[in-house]
TORKOL-4160 file (C-alpha; in steps of 0.2 Angstrom, whole numbers, padded with zeros to 4 digits, m for minus):
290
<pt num="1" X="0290" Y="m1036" Z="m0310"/>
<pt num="2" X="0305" Y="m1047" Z="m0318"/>
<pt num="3" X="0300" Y="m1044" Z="m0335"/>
<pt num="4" X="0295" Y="m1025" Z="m0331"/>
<pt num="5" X="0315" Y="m1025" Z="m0325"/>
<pt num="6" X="0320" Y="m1033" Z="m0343"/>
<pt num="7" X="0310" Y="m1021" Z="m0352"/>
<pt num="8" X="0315" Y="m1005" Z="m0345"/>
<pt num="9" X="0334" Y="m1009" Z="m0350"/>
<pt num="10" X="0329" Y="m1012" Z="m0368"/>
<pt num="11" X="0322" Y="m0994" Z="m0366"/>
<pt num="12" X="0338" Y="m0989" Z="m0363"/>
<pt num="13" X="0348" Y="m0997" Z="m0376"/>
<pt num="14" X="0337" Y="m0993" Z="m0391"/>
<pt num="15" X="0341" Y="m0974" Z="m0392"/>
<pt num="16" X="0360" Y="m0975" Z="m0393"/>
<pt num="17" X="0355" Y="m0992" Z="m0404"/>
<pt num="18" X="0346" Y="m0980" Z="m0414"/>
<pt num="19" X="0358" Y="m0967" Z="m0417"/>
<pt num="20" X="0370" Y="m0977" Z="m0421"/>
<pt num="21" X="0361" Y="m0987" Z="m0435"/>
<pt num="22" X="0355" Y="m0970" Z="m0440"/>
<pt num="23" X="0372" Y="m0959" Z="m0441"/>
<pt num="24" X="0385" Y="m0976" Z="m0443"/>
<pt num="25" X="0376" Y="m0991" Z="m0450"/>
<pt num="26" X="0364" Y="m0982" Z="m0463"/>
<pt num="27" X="0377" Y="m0971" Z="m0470"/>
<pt num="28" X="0390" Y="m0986" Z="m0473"/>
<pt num="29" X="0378" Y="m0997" Z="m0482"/>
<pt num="30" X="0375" Y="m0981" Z="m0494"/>
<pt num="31" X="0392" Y="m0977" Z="m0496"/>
<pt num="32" X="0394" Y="m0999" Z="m0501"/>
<pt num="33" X="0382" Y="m0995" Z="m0514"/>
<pt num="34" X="0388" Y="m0978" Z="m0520"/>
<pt num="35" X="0406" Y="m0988" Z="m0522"/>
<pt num="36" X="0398" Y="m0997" Z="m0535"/>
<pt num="37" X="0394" Y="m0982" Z="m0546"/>
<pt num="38" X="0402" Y="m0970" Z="m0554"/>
<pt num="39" X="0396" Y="m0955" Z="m0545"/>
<pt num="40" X="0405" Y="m0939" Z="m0549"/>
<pt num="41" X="0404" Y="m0921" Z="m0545"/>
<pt num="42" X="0403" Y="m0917" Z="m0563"/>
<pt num="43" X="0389" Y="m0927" Z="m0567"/>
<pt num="44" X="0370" Y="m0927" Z="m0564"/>
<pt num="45" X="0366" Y="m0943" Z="m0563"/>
<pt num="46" X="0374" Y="m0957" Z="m0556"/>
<pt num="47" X="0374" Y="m0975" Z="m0566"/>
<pt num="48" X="0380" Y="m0991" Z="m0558"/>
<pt num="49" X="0396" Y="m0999" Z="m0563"/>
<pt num="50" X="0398" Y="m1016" Z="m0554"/>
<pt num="51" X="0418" Y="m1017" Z="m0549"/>
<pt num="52" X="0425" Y="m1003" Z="m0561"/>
<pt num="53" X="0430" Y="m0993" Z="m0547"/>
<pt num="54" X="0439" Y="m1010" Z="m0539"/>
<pt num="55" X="0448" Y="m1015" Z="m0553"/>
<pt num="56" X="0455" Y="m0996" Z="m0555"/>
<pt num="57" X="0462" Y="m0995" Z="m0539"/>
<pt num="58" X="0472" Y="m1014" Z="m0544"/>
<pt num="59" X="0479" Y="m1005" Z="m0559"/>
<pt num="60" X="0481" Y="m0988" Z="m0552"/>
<pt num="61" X="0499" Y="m0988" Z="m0546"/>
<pt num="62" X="0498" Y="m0972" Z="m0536"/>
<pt num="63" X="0484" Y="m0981" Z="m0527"/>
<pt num="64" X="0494" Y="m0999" Z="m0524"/>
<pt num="65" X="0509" Y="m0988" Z="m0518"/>
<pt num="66" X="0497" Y="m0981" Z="m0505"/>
<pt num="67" X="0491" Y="m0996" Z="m0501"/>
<pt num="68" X="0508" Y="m1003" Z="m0497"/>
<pt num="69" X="0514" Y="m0988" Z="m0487"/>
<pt num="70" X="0497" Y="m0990" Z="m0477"/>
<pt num="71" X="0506" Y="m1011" Z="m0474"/>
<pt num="72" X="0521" Y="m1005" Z="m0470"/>
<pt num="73" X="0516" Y="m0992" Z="m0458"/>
<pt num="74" X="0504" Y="m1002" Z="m0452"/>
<pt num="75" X="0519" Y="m1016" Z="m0448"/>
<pt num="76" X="0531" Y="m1003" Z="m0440"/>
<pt num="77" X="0520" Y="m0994" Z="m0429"/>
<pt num="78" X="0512" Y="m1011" Z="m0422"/>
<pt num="79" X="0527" Y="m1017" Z="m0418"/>
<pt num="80" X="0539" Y="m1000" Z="m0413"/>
<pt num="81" X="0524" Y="m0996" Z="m0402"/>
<pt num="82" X="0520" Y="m1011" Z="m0393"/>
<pt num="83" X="0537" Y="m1017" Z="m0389"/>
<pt num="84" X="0545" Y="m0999" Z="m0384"/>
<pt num="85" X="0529" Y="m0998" Z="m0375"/>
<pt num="86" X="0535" Y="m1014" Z="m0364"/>
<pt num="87" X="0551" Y="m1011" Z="m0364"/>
<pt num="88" X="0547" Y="m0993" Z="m0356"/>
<pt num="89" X="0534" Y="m0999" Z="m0346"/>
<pt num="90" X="0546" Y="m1013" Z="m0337"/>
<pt num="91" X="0556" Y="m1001" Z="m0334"/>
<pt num="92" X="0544" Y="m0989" Z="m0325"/>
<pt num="93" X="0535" Y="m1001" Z="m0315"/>
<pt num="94" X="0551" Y="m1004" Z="m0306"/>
<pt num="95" X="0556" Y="m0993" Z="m0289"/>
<pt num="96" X="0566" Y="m0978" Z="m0297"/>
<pt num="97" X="0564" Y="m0960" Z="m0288"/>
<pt num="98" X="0559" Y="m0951" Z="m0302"/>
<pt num="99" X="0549" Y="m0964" Z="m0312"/>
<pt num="100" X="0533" Y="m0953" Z="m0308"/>
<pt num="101" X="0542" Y="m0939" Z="m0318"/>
<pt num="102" X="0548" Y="m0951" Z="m0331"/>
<pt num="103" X="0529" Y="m0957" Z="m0334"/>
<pt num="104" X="0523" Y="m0941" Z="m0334"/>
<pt num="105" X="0537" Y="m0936" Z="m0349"/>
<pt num="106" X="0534" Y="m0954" Z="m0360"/>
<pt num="107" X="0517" Y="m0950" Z="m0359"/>
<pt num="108" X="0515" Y="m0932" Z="m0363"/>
<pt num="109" X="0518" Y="m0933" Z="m0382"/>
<pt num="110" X="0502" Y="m0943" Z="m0383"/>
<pt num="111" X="0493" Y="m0928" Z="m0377"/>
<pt num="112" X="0498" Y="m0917" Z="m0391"/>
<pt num="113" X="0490" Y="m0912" Z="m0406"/>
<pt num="114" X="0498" Y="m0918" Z="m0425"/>
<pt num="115" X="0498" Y="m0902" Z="m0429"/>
<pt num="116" X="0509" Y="m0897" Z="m0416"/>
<pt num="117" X="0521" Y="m0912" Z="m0419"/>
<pt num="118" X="0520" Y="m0908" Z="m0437"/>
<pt num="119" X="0527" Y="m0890" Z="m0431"/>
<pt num="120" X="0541" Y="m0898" Z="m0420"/>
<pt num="121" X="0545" Y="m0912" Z="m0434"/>
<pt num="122" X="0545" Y="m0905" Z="m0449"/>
<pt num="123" X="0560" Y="m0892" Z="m0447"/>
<pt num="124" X="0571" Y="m0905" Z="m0434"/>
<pt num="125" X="0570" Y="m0916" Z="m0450"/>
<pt num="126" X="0574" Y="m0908" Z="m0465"/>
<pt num="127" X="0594" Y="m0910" Z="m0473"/>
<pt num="128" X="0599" Y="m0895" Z="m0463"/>
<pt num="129" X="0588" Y="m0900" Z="m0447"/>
<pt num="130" X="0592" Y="m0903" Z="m0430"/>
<pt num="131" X="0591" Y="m0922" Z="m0432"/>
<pt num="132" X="0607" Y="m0923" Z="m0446"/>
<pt num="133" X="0616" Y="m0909" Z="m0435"/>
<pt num="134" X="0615" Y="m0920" Z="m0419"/>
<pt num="135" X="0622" Y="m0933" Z="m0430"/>
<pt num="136" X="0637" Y="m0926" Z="m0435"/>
<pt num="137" X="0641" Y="m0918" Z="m0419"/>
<pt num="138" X="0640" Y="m0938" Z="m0412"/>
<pt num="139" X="0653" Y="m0941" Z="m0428"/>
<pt num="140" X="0641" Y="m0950" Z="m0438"/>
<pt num="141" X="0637" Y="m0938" Z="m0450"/>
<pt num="142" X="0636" Y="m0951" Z="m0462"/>
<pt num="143" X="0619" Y="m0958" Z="m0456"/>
<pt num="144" X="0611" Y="m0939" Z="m0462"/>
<pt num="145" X="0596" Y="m0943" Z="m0473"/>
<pt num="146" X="0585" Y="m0932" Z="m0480"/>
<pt num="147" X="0571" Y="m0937" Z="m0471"/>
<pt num="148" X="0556" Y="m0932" Z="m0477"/>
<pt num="149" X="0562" Y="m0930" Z="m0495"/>
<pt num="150" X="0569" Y="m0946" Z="m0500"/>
<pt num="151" X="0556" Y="m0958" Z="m0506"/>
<pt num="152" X="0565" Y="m0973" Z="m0500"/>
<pt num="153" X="0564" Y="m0969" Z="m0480"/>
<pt num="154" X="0551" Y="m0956" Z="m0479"/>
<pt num="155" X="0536" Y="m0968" Z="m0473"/>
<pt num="156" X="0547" Y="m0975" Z="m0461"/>
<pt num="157" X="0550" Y="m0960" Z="m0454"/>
<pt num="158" X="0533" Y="m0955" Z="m0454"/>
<pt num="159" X="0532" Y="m0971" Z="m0444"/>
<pt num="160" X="0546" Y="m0969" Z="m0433"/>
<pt num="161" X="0536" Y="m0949" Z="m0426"/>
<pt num="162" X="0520" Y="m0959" Z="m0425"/>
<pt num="163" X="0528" Y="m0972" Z="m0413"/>
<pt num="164" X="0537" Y="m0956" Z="m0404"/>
<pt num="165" X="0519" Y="m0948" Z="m0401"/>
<pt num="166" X="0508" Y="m0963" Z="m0395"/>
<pt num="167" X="0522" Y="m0972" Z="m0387"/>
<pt num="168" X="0517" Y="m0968" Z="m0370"/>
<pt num="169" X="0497" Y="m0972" Z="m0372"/>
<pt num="170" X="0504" Y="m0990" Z="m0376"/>
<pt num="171" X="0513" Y="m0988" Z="m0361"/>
<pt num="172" X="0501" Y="m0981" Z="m0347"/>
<pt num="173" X="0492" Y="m0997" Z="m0352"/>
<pt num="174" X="0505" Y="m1010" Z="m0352"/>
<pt num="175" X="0510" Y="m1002" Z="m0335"/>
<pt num="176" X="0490" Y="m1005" Z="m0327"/>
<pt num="177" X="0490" Y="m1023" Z="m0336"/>
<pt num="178" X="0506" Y="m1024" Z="m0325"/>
<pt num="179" X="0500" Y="m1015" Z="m0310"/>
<pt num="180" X="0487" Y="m1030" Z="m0311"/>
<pt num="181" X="0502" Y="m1045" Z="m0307"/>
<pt num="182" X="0503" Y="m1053" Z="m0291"/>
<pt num="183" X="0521" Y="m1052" Z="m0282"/>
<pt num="184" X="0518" Y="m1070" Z="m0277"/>
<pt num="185" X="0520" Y="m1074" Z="m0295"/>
<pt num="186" X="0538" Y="m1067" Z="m0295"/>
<pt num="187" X="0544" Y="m1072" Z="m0276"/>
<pt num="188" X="0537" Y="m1090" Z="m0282"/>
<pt num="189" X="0548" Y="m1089" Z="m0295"/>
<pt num="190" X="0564" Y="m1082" Z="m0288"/>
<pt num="191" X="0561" Y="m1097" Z="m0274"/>
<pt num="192" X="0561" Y="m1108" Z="m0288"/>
<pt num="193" X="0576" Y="m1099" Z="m0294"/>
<pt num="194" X="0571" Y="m1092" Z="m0310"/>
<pt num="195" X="0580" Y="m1078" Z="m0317"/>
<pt num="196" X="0575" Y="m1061" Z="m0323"/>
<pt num="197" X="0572" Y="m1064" Z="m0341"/>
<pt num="198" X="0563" Y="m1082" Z="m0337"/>
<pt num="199" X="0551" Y="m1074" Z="m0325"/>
<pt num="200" X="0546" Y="m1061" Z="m0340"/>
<pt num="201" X="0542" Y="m1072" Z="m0353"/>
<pt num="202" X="0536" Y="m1084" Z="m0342"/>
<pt num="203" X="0527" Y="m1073" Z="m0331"/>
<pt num="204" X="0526" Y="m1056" Z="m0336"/>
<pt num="205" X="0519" Y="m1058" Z="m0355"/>
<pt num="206" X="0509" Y="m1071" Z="m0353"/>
<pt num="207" X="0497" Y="m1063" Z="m0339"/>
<pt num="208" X="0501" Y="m1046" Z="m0348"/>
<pt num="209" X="0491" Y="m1052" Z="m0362"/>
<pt num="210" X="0475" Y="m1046" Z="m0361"/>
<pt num="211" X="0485" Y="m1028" Z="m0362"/>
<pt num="212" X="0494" Y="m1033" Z="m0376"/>
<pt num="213" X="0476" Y="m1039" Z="m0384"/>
<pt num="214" X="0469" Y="m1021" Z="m0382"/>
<pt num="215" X="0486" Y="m1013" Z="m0389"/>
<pt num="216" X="0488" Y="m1024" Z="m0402"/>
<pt num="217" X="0472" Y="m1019" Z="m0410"/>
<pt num="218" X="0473" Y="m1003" Z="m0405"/>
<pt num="219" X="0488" Y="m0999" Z="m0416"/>
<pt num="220" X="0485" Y="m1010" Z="m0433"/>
<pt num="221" X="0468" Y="m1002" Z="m0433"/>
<pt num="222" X="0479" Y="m0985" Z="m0431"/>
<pt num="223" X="0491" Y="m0990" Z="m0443"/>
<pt num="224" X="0479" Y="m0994" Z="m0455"/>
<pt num="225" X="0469" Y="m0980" Z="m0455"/>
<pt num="226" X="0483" Y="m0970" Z="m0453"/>
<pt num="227" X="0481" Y="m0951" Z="m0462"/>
<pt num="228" X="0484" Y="m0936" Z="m0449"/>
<pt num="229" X="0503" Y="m0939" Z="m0448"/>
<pt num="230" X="0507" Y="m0940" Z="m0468"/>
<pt num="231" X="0494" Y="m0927" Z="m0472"/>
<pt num="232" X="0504" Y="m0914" Z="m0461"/>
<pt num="233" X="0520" Y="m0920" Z="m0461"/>
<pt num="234" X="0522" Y="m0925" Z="m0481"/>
<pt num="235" X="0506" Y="m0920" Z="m0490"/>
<pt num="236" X="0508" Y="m0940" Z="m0498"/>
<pt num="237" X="0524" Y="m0932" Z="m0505"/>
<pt num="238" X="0538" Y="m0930" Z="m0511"/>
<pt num="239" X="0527" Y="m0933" Z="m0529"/>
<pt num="240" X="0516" Y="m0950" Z="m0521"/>
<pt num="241" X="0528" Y="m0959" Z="m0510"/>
<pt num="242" X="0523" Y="m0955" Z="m0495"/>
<pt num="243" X="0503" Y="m0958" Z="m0500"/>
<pt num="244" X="0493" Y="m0969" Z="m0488"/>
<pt num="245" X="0475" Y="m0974" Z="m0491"/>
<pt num="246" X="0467" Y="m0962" Z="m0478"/>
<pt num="247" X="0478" Y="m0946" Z="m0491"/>
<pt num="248" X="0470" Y="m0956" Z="m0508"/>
<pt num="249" X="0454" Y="m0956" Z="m0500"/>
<pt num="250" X="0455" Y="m0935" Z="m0498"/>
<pt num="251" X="0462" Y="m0933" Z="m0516"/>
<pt num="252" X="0447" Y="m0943" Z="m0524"/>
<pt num="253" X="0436" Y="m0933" Z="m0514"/>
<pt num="254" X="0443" Y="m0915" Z="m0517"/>
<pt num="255" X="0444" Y="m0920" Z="m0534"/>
<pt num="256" X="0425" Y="m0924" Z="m0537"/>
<pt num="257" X="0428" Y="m0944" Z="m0538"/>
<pt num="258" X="0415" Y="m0948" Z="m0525"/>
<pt num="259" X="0412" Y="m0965" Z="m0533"/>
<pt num="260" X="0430" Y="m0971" Z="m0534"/>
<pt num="261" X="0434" Y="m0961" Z="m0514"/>
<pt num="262" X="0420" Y="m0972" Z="m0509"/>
<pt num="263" X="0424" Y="m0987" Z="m0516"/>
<pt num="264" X="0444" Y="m0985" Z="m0511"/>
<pt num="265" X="0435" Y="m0982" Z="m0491"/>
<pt num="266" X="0426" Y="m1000" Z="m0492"/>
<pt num="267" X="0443" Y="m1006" Z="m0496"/>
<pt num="268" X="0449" Y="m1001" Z="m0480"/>
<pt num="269" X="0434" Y="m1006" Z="m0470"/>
<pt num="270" X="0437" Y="m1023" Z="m0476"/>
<pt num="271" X="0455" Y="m1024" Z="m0475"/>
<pt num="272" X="0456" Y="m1019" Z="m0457"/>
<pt num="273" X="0442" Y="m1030" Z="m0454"/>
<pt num="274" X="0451" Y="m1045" Z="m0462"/>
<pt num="275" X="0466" Y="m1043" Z="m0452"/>
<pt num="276" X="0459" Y="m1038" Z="m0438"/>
<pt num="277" X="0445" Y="m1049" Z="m0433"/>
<pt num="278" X="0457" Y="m1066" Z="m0435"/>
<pt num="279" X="0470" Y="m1058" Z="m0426"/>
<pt num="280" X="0457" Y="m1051" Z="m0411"/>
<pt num="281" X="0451" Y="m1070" Z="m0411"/>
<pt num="282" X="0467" Y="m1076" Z="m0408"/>
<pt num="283" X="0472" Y="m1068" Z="m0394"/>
<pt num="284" X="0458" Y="m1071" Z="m0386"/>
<pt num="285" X="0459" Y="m1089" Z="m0387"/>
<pt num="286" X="0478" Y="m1087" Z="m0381"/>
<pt num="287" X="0471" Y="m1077" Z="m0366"/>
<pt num="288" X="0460" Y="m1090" Z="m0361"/>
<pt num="289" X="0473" Y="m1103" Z="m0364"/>
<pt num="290" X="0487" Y="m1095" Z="m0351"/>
């Protein structure tokens, strides 16, 4: 009867096992292969070419610029997301009337579609937009930019209206890991005589870390793959400086380069897998360590 009991759960698990070799796993070890050849809409046949496609995207700069705006907007999103997610968070968990209201409106934005913040962005951001207008009302004019026309800044702001959008998603989840706290922690340590800031970093963040595990990886993952927000904001302009990896990956496509879109995904895979993996382990030890 036992083993009947075990067998009938492996029943259960091999369909969605299945499917998911069948439409993730058999596709990805295709496409590892196909990123070794130089498969081409403009050719009939497809010849294997070890690590050309590799050593293109090394020498390529428009590719190592999107590589580094996927890093930096990776960075800035990881860390704008996660500690205004805190901050907000600390703030909302506390007894204020209206902070039903104020969680409902932090948290809204992460509701909406790119598009649509694409559509409320793209016109508040321009020279003549509302952003540089509020600024020179305030008298600081001076701090105008063309936002997302000048090469220097525009990833960053692409980064700072991603981290506008998801903000709230960090943190309705910062908000349950705190929901999850004991008061005795806190009233043990107001006894003890500890302050505000003592109790939140030796309290607070330490059991909040499990949350801060699941956010963290949610967000470099994010950043990483990171395409909706420069596709409709920027296009990978003005020229490529905006151009991110997920944007690279389209063009090669759209422009018959399967081989060399391929190969520039893998990339990806294994870079957010690198960084991701180590960093996923570490926390984990730190959360069993607290």
């Amino acid at each position: 009867m036992k083993q009947m009991k075990s067998m009938y759960a492996y029943y259960l698990v091999w369909p969605a096992l299945l499917i998911y070799c069948l439409f993730f796993v058999v596709p990805a070890i295709i496409g590892l292969y196909y990123s070794f050849t130089d498969w081409r809409l403009d050719r009939l046949t497809i010849s294997f070419i070890g690590l050309d496609n590799f050593k293109k995207i090394f020498t390529d700069t428009t590719l190592l610029l999107a590589m580094k705006n996927t890093l930096i907007f990776a960075i800035v999103t990881v860390v704008g997301k996660n500690v205004l997610g805190i901050a907000l968070a600390v703030a909302l968990n506390m007894k204020l009337k209206t902070r039903n209201l104020l969680r409902a409106i932090f948290y809204s934005p992460s509701i909406l579609s790119i598009l649509v913040i694409s559509i409320i962005f793209t016109p508040m951001l321009r020279t003549e937009g509302m952003v540089n207008r509020a600024l020179e009302t305030i008298g600081l004019g001076s701090l105008g930019q063309a936002w997302l026309t000048d090469p220097s800044i525009v990833i960053l702001t692409i980064a700072a209206v991603s981290i506008w959008q998801q903000v709230g998603f960090q943190m309705a989840i910062y908000l349950a890991g705190l929901q999850s706290i004991s008061k005795e922690y806190y009233e043990a340590a107001t006894i003890d005589g500890a302050g505000s800031w003592k109790s939140f970093f030796n309290i607070t963040l330490p059991l909040l870390l499990p949350a801060i595990n699941i956010n963290l990886m949610l967000t470099l993952i994010g950043g990483l793959k990171v395409f909706s927000e420069v596709y409709v904001l920027t296009g990978g302009g003005p020229g490529n400086a905006s151009q991110v990896v997920g944007t690279i990956i389209l063009r090669a496509f759209g422009e018959g380069n399967w081989g060399l879109g391929t190969a520039v995904n893998t990339l990806l895979f294994v870079i957010v897998t690198i960084i991701a993996i180590p960093l996923l382990m570490f926390m984990r030890r730190k959360e069993v360590t607290e």
